[in-house]
N, C-alpha and C positions, 0 to 999 in steps of 0.2 A: 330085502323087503322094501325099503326107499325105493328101487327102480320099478318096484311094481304098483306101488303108491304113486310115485308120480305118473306113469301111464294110466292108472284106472283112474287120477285127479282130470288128464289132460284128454281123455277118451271121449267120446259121443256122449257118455252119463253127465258128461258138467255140460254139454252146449246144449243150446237150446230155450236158457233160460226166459221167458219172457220181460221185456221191461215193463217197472210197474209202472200202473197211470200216474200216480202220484207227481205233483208237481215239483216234488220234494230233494227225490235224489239228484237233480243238476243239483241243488244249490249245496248240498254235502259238503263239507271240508275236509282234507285230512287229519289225522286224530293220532294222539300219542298212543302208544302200546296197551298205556294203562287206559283211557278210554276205550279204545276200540274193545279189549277183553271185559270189561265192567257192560257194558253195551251189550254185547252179546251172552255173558253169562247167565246164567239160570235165578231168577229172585228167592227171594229167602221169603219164606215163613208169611203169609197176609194176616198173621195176628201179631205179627211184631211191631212194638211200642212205638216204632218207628213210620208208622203206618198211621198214627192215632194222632186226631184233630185235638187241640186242647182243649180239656172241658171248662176252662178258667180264662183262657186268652182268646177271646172272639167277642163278637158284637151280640147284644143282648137278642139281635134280631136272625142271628145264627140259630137253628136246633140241629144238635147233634143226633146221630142215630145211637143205638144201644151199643153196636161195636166202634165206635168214636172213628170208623174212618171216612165216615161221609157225614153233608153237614148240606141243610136246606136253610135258604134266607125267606122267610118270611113276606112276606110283600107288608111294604111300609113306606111310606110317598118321602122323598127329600131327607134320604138317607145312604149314608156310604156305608158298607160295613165291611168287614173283614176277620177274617181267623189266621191263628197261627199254629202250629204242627206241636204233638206237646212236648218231643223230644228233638234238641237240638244238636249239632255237632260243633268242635272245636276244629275237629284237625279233620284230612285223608279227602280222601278223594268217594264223592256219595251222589247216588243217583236218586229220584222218588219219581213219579209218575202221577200225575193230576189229569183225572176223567172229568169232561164238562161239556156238555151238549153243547154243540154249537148254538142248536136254535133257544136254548135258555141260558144266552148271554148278555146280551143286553149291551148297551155301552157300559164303559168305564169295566169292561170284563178284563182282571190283573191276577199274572202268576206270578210268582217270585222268591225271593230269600228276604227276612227282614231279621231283625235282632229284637233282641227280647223286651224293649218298651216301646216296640214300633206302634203309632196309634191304630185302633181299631175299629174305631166308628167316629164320625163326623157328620154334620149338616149338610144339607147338598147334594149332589150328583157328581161326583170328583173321584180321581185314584187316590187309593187310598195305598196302598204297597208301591212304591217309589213317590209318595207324594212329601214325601221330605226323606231327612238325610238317615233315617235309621232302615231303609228300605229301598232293594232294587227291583222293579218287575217290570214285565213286559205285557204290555194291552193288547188285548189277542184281535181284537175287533179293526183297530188301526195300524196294529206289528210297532205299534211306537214304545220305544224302551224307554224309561221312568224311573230319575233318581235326584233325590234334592226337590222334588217340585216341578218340576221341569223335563221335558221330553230333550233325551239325549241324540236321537238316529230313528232310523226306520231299522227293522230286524227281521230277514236280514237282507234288506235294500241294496247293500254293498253289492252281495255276489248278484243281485236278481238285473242290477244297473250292466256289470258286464258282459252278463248274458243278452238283455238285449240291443249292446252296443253290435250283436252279432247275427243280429237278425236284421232284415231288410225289411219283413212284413210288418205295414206298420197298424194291423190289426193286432198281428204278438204282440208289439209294442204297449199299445193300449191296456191291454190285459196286465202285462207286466208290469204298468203303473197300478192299477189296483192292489187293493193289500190282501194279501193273501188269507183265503182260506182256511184258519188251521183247524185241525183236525178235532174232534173228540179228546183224542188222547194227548199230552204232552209230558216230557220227559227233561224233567230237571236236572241238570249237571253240575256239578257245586265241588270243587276243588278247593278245598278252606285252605289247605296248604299253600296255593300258589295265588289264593285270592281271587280265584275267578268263577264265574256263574257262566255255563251256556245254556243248550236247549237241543232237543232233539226231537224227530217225528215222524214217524213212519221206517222205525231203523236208520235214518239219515241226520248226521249229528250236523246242526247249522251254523254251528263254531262257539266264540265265544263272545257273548251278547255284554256282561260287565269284566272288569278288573280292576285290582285297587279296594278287594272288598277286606276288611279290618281281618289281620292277624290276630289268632289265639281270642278269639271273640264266638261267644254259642250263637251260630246262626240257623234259623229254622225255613224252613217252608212254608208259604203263606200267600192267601189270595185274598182279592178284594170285589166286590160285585154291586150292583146297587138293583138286579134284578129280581125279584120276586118270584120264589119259585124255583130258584137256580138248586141245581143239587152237584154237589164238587167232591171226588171221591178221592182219597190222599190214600197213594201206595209205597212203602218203600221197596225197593226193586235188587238194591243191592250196594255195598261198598267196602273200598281196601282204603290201607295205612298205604303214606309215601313211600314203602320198599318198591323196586324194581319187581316186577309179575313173574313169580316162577317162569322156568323154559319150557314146563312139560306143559302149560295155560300155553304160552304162547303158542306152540307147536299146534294142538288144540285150535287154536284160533284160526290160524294158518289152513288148517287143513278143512274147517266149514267154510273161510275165504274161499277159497279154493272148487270147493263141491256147490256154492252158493245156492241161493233159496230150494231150489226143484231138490238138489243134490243132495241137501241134508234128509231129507226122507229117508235116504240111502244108507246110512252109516252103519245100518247091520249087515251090510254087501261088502261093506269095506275088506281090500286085503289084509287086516290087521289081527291079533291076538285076540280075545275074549274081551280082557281086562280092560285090553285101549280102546275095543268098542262101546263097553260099560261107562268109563271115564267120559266120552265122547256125547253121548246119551244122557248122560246126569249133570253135566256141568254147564253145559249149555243149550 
């Protein structure tokens, strides 16, 4: 069965695939086992607690909806406000997903992790989620990462800087200086175990944006806006404990690699049993 798996994986059914336009997949990085399978896995449940804005930890200028997973700012002149997610994690490895119109972002537009007295409204037009040290995010409008007060990097400028050290056109170039675009959607990566936060978009994980974030500490999900009208919808998507990924996930994993985007349409063509086509179908 393997020899006929790997022929129908390496057949005319996987070529073909088109590149997405997305600006996103060059800057990719490669991903540990347990990301890439958390990534691609199937989300859990959109009424799970984990999914839900706090009703108690946000700016007075916040209004939550009736299922707390979304949350509109009010318009109110020389104001920073900000929420935080009302269930936190300690440990594992945990993903979440923040929807936010590009076009009702406004400046000082921040996603991120913060811990549980990070401030939440302030005077002014300022980041409020990495605007001191109980808070990391990332300003979507400028890609400038934000912890302690302070802009850390551009995110993620690193790989976008070696990309056009390889270009000769120095109109790409131009462009590449620009801060990128990001999208509607973003995908929060938060390893508490190993202390680190990255970011993900368009299926394209951009590495890891913080590290050095506090052990054995409840850190949550949280953004900060100062636009009027913004609506920010908080999803949790999925997450594992530090164990090693079962073999049968990873195999799993491997074999949607493998059939990529066009190809996974396919999985009920596969040369496989019932059961591994069920598995295949439901888990990711």
């Amino acid at each position: 069965m393997g020899l006929i798996l790997s022929a129908w994986l390496n057949g005319p059914a996987a070529d073909g695939v088109p590149s997405s336009p997305s600006a996103f997949p060059p800057l990719a990085v490669p991903t540990s086992s347990r990301v890439a399978l958390i990534l691609n896995s199937s989300a859990v449940s959109p009424g799970d607690r984990r999914s839900h804005w706090s009703s108690q930890h946000h700016s007075p200028h916040f209004q939550l909806s009736q299922c707390k997973q979304e949350v509109t700012r009010a318009p109110a002149e020389l104001s920073s406000d900000g929420v935080r997610a009302e269930v936190g994690v300690e440990s594992g490895l945990h993903v979440w997903e923040v929807t936010w119109n590009p076009e009702h972002r406004g400046s000082h537009a921040v996603i991120g992790i913060s811990r549980q007295d990070c401030p939440l409204q302030d005077s002014g037009y300022k980041v409020l989620v990495g605007g001191d040290s109980l808070s990391w995010g990332w300003e979507l409008q400028t890609n400038q990462l934000w912890h302690g007060g302070e802009t850390l990097a551009c995110f993620p400028c690193e790989r976008r800087g070696s990309l056009r050290l390889k270009s000769s056109d120095s109109l790409h170039s131009k462009e590449t200086d620009a801060p990128l675009r990001i999208p509607e959607r973003v995908q929060l990566v938060l390893d508490a175990d190993a202390g680190t936060l990255g970011f993900a978009v368009h299926g394209s994980f951009l590495g890891v944006a913080f590290r050095g974030l506090p052990p054995g500490v409840e850190l949550f999900p949280a953004v900060s806006s100062v636009r009027g009208g913004a609506q920010i919808v908080l999803r949790y998507l999925n997450g594992t404990t530090r164990n090693p990924p079962a073999l049968k996930a990873l195999c799993g994993l491997s074999i949607l690699q493998n059939l990529g985007q066009q190809g996974q349409n396919q999985v009920d063509k596969l040369p496989l049993p019932p059961l591994l086509q069920h598995y295949l179908l439901s888990s990711f």
